[in-house]
C-alpha positions as CSV (number, residue, x, y, z in Angstrom):
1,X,-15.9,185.4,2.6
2,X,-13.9,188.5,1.3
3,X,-10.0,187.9,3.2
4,X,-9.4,191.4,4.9
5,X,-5.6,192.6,4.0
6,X,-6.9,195.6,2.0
7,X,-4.3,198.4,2.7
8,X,-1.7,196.1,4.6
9,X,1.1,195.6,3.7
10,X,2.8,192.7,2.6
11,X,6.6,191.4,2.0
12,X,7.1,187.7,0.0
13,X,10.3,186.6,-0.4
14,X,11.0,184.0,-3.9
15,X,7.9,185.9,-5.7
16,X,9.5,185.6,-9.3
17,X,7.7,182.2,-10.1
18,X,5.8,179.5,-8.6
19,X,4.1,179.4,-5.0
20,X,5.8,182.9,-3.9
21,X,4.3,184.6,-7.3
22,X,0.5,183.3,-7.0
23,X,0.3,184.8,-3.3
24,X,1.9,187.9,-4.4
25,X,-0.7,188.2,-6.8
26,X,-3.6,187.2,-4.4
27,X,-2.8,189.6,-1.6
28,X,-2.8,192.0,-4.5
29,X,-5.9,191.4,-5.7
30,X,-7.5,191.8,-2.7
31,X,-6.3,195.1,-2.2
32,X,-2.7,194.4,-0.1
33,X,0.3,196.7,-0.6
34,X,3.3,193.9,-1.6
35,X,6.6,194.4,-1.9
36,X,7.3,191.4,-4.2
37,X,11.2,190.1,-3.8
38,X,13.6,187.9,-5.1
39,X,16.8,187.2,-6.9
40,X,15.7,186.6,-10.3
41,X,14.7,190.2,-11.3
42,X,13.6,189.3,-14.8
43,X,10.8,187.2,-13.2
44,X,9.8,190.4,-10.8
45,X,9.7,192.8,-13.9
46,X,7.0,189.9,-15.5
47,X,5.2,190.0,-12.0
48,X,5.0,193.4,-11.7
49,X,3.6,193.9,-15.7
50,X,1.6,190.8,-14.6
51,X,0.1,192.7,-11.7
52,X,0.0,196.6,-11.4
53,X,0.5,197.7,-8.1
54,X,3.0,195.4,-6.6
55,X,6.5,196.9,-5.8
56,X,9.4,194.6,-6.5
57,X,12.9,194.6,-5.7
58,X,16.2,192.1,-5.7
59,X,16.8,191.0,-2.2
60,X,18.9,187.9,-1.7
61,X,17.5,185.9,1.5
62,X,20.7,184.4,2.4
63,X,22.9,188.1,2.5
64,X,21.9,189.8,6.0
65,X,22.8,193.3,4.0
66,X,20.0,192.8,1.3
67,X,17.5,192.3,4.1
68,X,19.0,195.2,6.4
69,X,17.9,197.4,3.0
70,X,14.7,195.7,3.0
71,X,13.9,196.7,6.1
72,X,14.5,200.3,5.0
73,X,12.8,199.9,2.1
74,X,9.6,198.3,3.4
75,X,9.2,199.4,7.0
76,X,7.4,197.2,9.0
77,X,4.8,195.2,7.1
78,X,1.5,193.5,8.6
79,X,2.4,190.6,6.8
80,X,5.2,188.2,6.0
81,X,5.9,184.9,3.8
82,X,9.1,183.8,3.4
83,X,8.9,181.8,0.5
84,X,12.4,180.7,0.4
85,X,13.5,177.3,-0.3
86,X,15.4,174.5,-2.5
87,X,14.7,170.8,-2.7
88,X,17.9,169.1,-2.5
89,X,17.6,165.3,-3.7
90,X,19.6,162.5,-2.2
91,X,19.9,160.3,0.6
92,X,22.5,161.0,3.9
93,X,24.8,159.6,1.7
94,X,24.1,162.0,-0.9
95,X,24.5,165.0,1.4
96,X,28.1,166.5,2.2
97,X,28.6,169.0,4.8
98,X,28.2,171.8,1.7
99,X,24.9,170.2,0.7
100,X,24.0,170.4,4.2
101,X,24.7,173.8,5.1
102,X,23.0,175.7,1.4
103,X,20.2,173.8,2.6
104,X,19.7,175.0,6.1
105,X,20.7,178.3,5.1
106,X,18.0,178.8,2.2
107,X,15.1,176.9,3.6
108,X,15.3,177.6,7.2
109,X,18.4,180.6,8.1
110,X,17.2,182.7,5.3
111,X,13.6,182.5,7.4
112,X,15.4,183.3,10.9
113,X,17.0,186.2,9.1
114,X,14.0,187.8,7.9
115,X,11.7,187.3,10.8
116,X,14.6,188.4,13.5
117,X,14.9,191.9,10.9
118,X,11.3,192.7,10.4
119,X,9.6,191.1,13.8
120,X,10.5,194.3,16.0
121,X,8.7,196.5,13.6
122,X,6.3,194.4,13.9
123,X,5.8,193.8,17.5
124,X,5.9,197.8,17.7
125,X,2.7,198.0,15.4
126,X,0.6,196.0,17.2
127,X,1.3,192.8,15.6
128,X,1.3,190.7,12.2
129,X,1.0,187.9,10.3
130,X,4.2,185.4,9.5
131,X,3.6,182.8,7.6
132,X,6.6,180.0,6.4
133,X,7.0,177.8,3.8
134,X,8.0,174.3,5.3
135,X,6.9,170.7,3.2
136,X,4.7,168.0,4.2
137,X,8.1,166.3,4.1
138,X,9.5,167.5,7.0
139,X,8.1,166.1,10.5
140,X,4.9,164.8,9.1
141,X,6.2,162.4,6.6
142,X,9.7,161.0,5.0
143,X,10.3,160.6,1.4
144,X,13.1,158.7,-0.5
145,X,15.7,161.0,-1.6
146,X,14.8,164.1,0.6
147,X,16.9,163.7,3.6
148,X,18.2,166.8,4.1
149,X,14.9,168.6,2.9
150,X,13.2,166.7,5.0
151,X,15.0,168.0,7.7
152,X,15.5,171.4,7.2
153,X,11.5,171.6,7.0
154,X,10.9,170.4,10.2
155,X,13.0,172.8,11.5
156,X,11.1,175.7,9.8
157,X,8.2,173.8,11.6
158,X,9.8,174.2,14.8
159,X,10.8,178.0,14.6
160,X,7.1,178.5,13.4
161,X,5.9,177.2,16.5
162,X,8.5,178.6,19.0
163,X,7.8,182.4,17.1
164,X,4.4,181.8,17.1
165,X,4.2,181.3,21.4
166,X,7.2,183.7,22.2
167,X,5.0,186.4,20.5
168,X,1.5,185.7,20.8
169,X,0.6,188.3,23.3
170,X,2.2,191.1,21.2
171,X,0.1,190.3,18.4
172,X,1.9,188.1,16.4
173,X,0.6,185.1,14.6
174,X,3.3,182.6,13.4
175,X,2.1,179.4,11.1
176,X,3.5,176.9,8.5
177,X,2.9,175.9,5.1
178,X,2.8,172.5,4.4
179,X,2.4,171.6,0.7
180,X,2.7,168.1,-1.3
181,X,3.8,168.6,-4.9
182,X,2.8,171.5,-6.4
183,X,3.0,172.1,-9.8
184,X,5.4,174.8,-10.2
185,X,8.8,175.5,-12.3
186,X,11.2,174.0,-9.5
187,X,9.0,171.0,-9.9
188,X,9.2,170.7,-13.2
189,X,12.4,171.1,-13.4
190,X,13.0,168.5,-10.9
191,X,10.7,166.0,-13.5
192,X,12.4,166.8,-16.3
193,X,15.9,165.9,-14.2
194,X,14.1,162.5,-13.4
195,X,12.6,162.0,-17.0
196,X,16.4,161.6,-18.4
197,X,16.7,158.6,-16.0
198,X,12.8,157.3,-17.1
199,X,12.9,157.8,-20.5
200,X,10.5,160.8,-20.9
201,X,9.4,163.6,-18.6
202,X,5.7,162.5,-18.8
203,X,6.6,159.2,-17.3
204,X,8.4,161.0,-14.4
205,X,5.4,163.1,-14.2
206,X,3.1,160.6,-13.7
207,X,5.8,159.3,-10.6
208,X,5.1,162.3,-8.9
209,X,1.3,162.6,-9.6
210,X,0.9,159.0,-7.8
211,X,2.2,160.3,-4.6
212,X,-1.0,162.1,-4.1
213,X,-3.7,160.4,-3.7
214,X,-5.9,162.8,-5.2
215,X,-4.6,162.1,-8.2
216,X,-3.7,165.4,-9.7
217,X,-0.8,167.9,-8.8
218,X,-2.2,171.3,-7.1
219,X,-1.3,174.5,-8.7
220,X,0.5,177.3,-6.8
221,X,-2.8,179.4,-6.7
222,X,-4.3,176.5,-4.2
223,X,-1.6,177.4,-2.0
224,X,-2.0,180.9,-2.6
225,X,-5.2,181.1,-1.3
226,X,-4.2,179.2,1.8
227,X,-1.4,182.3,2.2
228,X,-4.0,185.0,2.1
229,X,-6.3,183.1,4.7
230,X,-3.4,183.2,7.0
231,X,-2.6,187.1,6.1
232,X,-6.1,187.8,6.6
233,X,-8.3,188.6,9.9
234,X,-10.3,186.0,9.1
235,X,-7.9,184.0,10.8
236,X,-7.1,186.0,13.9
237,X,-7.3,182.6,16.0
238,X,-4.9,180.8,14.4
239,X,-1.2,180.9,15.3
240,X,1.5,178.1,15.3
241,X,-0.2,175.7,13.4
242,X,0.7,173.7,10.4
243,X,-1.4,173.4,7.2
244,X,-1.2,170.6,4.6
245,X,-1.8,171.3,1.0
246,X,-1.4,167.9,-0.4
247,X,-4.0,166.0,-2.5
248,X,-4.1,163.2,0.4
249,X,-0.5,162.2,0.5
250,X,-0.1,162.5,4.2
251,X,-3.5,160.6,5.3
């Protein structure tokens, strides 16, 4: 099965690294047009000499005037994946009203903003595929520590589905990531955290390998192929949906 995106084009929001790069790459390779965003421009410039083809630019998800110039920039793309996020780690306790709000804003506000900017383009095309990056821990299941992730994910859950049947009959399709633990640099960076309290970042590893029952960690191109289904024809009938990417941890 070949996905069809060829000549569509794309926008990705957090493409510098991890889960946001490997689908910029994918809708690439299969012949997309992506504009490639995010806020670390030296990771962008790596993409883009990673991948020839794919446009990049800085565009900070959480300032409305960066995406007002996106919209400029790009037009009115077929497809959309708002990448954004941050894994805040703590308990209610741990959360203040500041933890609370960078949170909301990033993983769930940033996506508001982008879809409110870009859907009437893409209403007025005919229609398009959104697709959001939420978290098996969200509505689907609770983890300690990740209160307030936890939370904001199920809201991206809930936006997904409300988008996804306000819109339906002009053509847009509206669905939600869902992955376990991925094996990307925020993740790593979050083992390494946990390794200074375990005595050795492969012992912390091995914490968060257990949580899937698969046994291994999935790497951001599993997920990345799961984006380009959901950019692709192939799945015209699906819309408002969630899909898990997690080596078992929510059976």
């Amino acid at each position: 099965m070949v996905a069809r995106v060829k000549g569509k084009t794309a926008l990705v929001t957090a493409a510098a690294a991890g889960i946001g790069r490997a689908s910029a790459i994918a809708l690439s390779k299969e012949g997309a047009n992506v504009f490639a965003t995010d806020i670390d421009e030296v990771g962008l410039k790596s993409l883009a000499n990673e991948q020839s083809g794919i446009r990049t630019f800085k565009l900070d998800a959480l300032q409305a005037d960066d995406i007002a110039a996106a919209v400029e920039k790009v037009g009115a793309p077929e497809i959309l994946f708002n990448c954004t996020g941050f894994v805040h780690h703590g308990t209610i306790l741990d959360c203040d009203e500041d933890d609370w709000d960078f949170s909301f804003n990033l993983n769930v506000k940033a996506q508001y903003r982008m879809i409110r900017a870009f859907l009437p383009g893409m209403i007025e095309n005919g229609g398009g595929s959104i697709i959001n990056m939420a978290s098996v821990l969200s509505g689907l299941k609770g983890a300690p520590n990740r209160f307030v992730y936890g939370a904001s994910k199920a809201a991206v859950i809930g936006m997904t589905k409300a988008i996804a049947i306000d819109h339906i009959k002009q053509g847009i399709r509206c669905n939600a990531i869902c992955p376990g633990t991925i094996d990307t640099p925020s993740l790593r960076d979050r083992i390494a955290e946990l390794g200074e309290e375990m005595g050795g970042y492969e012992k912390a590893r091995e914490v968060f390998i257990a949580r899937q029952p698969a046994g291994e960690l999935a790497g951001p191109e599993e997920v990345a192929a799961l984006v380009l289904f959901l950019a692709s024809d192939e799945s015209s009938f699906i819309t408002g949906t969630t899909h898990v990417v997690d080596g078992g941890w929510t059976i």
